[in-house]
C-alpha positions as CSV (number, residue, x, y, z in Angstrom):
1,X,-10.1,9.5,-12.3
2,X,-9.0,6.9,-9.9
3,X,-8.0,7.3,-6.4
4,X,-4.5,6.5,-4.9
5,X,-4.2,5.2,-1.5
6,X,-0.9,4.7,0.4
7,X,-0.6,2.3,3.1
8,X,2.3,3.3,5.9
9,X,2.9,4.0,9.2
10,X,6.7,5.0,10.4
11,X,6.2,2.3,13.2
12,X,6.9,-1.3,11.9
13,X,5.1,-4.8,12.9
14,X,1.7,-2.6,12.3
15,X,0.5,-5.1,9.4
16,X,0.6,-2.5,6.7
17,X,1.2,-5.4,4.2
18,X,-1.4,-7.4,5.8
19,X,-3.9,-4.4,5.3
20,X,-2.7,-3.3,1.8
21,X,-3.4,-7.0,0.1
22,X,-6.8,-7.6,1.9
23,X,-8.7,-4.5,1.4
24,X,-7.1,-4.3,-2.6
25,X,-8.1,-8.4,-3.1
26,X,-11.7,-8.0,-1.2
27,X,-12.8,-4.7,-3.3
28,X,-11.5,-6.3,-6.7
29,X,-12.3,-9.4,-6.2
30,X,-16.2,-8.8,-4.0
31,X,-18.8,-6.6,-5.0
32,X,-20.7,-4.4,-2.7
33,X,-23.4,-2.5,-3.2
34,X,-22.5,1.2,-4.0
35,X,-19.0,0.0,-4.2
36,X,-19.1,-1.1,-7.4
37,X,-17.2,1.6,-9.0
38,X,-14.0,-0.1,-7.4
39,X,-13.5,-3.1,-9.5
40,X,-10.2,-2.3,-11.2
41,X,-7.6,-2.2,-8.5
42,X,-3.6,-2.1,-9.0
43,X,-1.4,-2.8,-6.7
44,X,2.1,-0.8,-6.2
45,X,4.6,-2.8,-3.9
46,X,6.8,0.1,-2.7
47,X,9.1,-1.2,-0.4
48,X,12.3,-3.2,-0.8
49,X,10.9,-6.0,1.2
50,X,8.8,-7.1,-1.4
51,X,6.1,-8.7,1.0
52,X,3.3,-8.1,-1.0
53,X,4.9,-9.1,-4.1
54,X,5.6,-12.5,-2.3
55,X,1.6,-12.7,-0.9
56,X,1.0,-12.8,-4.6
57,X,3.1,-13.9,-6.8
58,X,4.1,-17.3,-7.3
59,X,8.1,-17.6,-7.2
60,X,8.9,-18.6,-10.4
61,X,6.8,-15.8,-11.8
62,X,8.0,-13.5,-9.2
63,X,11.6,-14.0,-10.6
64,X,10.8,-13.8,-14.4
65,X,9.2,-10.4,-13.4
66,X,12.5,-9.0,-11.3
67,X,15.0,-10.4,-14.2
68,X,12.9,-8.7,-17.4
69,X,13.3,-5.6,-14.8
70,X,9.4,-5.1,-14.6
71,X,9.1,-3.9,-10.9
72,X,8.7,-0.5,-8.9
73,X,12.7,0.1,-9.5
74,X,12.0,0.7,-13.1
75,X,9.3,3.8,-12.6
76,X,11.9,5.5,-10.4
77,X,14.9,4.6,-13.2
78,X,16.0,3.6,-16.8
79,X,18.8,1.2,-15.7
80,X,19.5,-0.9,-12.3
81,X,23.1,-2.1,-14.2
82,X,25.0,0.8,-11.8
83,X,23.4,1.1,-8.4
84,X,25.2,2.1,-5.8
85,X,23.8,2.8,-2.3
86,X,26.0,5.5,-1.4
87,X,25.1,7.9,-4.8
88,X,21.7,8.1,-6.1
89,X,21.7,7.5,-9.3
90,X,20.4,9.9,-11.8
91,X,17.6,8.7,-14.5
92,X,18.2,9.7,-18.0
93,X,14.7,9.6,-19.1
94,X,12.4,11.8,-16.7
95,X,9.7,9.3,-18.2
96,X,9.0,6.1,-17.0
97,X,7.8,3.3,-18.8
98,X,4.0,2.4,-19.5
99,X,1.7,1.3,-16.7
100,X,1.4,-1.9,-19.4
101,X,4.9,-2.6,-19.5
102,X,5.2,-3.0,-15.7
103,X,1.8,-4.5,-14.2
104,X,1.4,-8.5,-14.0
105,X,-2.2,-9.6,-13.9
106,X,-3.1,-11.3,-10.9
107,X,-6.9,-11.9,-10.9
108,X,-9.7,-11.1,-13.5
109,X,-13.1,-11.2,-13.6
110,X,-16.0,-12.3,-15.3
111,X,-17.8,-8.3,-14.6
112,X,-14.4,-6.4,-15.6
113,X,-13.2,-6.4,-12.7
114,X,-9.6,-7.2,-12.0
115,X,-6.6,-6.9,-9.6
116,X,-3.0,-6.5,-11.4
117,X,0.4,-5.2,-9.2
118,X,3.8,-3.7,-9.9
119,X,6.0,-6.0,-7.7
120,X,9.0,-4.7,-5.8
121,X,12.7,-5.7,-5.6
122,X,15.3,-6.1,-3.3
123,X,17.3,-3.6,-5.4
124,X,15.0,-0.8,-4.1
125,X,17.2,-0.4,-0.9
126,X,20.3,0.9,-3.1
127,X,17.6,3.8,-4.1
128,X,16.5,4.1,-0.3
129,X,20.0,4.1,1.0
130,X,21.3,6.8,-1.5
131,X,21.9,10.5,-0.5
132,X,18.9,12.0,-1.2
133,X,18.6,15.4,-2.8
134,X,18.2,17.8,-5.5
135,X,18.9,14.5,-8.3
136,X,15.8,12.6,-6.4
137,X,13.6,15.5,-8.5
138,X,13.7,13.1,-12.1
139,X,13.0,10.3,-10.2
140,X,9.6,12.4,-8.6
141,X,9.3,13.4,-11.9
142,X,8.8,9.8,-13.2
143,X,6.9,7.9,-10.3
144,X,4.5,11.1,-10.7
145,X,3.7,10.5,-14.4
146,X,3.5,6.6,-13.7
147,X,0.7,7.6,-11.1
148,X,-0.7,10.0,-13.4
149,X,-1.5,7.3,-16.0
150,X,-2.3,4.9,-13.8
151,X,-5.5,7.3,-12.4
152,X,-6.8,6.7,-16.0
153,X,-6.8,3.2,-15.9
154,X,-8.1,2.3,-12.6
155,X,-10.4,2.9,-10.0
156,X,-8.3,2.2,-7.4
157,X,-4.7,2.1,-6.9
158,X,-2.9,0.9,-3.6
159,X,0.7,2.1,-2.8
160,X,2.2,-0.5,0.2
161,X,4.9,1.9,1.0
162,X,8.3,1.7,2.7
163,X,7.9,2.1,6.6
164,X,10.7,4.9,6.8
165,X,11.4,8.6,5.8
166,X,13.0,8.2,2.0
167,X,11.9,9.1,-1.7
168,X,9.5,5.6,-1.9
169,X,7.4,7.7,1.0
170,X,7.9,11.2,0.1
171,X,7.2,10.4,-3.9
172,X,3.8,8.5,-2.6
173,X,2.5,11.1,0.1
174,X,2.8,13.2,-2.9
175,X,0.8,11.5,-5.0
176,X,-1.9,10.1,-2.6
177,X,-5.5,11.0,-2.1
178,X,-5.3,9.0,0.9
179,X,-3.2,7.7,3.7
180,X,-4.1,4.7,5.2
181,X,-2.3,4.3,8.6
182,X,-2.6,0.9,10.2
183,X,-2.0,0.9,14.0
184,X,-1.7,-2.3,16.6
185,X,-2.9,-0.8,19.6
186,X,0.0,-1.4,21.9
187,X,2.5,0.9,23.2
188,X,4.2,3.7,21.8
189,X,0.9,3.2,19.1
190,X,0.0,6.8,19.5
191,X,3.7,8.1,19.1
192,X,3.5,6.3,15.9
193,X,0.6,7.9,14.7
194,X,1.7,11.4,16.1
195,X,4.9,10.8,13.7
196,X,2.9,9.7,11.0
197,X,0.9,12.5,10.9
198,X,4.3,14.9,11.1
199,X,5.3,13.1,8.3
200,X,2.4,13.7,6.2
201,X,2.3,17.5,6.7
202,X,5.8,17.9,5.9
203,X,6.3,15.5,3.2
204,X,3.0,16.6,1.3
205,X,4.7,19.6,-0.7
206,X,1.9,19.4,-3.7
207,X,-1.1,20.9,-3.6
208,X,-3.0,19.2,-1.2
209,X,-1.9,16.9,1.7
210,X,-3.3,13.3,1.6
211,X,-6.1,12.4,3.9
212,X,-5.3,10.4,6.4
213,X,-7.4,7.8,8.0
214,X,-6.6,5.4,11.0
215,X,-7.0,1.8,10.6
216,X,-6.5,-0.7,14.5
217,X,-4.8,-3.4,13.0
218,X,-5.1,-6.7,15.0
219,X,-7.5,-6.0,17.5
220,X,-9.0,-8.0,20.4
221,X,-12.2,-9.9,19.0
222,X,-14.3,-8.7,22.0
223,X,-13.8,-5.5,23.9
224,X,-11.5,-2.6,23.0
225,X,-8.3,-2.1,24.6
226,X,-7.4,1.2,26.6
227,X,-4.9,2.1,24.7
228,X,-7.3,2.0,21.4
229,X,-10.1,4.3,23.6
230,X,-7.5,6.6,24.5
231,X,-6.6,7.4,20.4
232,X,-9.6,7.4,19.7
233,X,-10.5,10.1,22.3
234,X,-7.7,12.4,21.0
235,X,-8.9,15.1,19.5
236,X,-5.6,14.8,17.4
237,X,-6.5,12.0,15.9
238,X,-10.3,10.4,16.6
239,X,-11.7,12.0,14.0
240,X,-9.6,10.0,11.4
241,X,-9.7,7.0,12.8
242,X,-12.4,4.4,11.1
243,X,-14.7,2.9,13.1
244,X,-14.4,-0.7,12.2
245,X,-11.0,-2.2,13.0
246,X,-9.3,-5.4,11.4
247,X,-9.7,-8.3,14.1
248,X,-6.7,-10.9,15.4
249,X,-7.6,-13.3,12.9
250,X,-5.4,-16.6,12.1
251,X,-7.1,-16.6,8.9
252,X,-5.3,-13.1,7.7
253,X,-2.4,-14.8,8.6
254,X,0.2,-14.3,5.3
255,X,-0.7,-15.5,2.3
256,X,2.0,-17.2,-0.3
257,X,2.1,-17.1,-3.9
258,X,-1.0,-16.4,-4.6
259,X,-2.8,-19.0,-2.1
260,X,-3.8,-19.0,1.5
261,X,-6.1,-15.8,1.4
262,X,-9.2,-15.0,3.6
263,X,-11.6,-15.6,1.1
264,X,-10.5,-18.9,0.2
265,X,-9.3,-19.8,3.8
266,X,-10.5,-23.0,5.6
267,X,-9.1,-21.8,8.9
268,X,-11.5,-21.6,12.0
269,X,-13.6,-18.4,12.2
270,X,-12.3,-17.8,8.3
271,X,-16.0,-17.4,7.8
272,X,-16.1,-14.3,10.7
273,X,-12.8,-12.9,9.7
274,X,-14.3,-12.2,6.2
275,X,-17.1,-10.3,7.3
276,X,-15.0,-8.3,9.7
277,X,-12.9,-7.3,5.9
278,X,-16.1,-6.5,4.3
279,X,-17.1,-4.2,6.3
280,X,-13.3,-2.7,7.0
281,X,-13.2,-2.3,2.9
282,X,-16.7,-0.8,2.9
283,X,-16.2,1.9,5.4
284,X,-12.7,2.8,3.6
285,X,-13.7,2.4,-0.1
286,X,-17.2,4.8,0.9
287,X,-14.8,7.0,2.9
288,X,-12.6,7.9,-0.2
C-alpha cells in the first residue's frame, strides 16, 4: 500500500510548493539505494493557487486539463456548473471519479518509474470559501475513496495542501500517513509550527493522527541560525524535525511548465543544491 504525505504549514511564504515538487520529482525521477520502492509517485495539487500545477504543466496543457474538468475540484464534486462561495455545494455522487480519469502523466521511465499529478484550479476557492459543515461529509466521503485507490497504485502520493484551516486540509490530515511541515527559520517560525501541530491533533479525527515531521526550508548554506537551534531544542518539536534541511539555493528557484528544475538546472551551485535534495529526499522517503 502506498504512503500519503501532505505538505502544509498554516504560516505562508514557507516554500511548501517548493518542497512538495522537489522531493516528488527527485524520488521518481532518481534512484537511491534502499529507496527504490518509491518510484511511482502522484502528485495531488490541493490548493486553489494551483502553483504546482503551473511548476509542471505546460499552459496549453494546463488549460485543456481545467476545461475537460480533470483537476482536484472534481474528487471533491460531480459538477463545478453551480458554485457558489457562500453555499457549499452538495455532491450527488459520494463517489468520485477514477484515479485514471483525473491524473496527467508528467514523466516516465525507462525502470517503471513515473511521476503523474492531479492539477488544481482556481475554482477550488468557491469550495474553500463555502460554509463548512455537516454537507462537507460527501465531499470527505469522496476525496477519501480517491486516496483509497490511489494507495493501490502508487508508492507514494504527495498532497501540496492549502495553507489555511478548510476541508482541502481537514480532508488530507485525514488521510495522511505523514505531515510534512516546511519552516523558514525566521520569526514567528515556531508559532507556526506550534499551530501546525494544533491543527494536526484536532483536525486528525480518523484513527490515527498523521506523523509529522519538520522540514527548515531555505536555510543559510553555512552555519545554523538561532532561531533554527532554538526549535530544534524544543522538546515540543526537535524530535520531529529532520536533520537535513533544504539550503537557499537559486537553483530551486520556481520551475515553469515543466522546465527549469534542479536536476536539469545550469545555475551556479545547481550541482550542490542537488545533493543537498538527495539527501533531504533520503532522510524523508527512509523516515516514512
Amino acid at each position: 500500500m502506498g504512503k500519503i504525505v501532505t505538505v502544509m504549514n498554516m504560516k505562508g511564504g514557507v516554500g511548501k510548493t517548493t518542497v512538495s515538487m522537489h522531493i516528488a520529482g527527485v524520488l521518481a525521477g532518481h534512484r537511491f539505494i534502499g529507496l527504490e520502492k518509491y518510484k511511482k509517485i502522484l502528485l495531488i495539487d490541493y490548493d486553489p493557487q494551483f502553483n504546482l500545477s503551473q511548476a509542471y504543466l505546460p499552459s496549453a496543457t494546463y488549460f485543456n486539463l481545467e476545461k475537460a474538468r480533470k483537476t482536484t475540484l472534481a474528487i471533491l464534486a460531480d459538477d463545478d456548473s453551480a458554485l457558489n462561495p457562500y453555499h457549499l455545494q452538495v455532491p450527488g455522487n459520494h463517489t468520485p471519479p477514477p484515479v485514471a480519469k483525473l491524473r496527467t502523466v508528467v514523466n516516465q521511465y525507462s525502470d517503471g518509474g513515473h511521476l503523474h499529478i492531479v492539477p488544481a484550479t482556481l475554482d477550488l476557492m468557491y469550495v474553500a470559501l463555502s460554509n463548512i459543515s455537516t454537507q462537507a461529509k460527501p465531499m470527505e466521503e469522496r476525496f477519501a475513496k480517491f486516496i483509497t485507490e490511489c494507495r493501490s497504485e502508487y508508492d507514494l502520493v504527495v498532497v501540496d495542501c492549502h495553507p489555511a484551516g478548510s476541508i482541502f486540509t481537514k480532508t488530507s490530515l485525514q488521510n495522511s500517513d505523514s505531515v510534512l511541515i516546511p519552516v523558514v527559520p525566521q520569526r514567528y517560525a515556531a508559532r507556526g509550527i506550534g499551530l501546525m501541530m494544533t491543527f494536526i491533533e484536532a483536525r486528525s479525527q480518523s484513527g490515527n493522527t498523521p506523523t509529522p515531521y519538520i522540514l527548515f526550508n531555505r536555510t543559510d548554506r553555512v552555519g545554523v541560525s538561532q532561531i533554527e537551534n532554538s526549535i530544534r531544542a524544543d522538546p515540543k518539536y526537535g524530535k520531529f524535525c529532520l536533520s537535513n534541511t533544504l539550503k537557499n539555493y537559486k537553483a530551486f528557484g520556481d520551475p515553469e511548465e515543466g522546465k527549469g528544475f534542479v536536476w536539469e538546472s545550469t545555475k551556479p551551485y545547481s550541482g550542490e543544491a542537488l545533493k543537498n535534495l538527495f539527501s533531504v529526499a533520503t532522510e524523508f522517503a527512509k523516515k516514512i
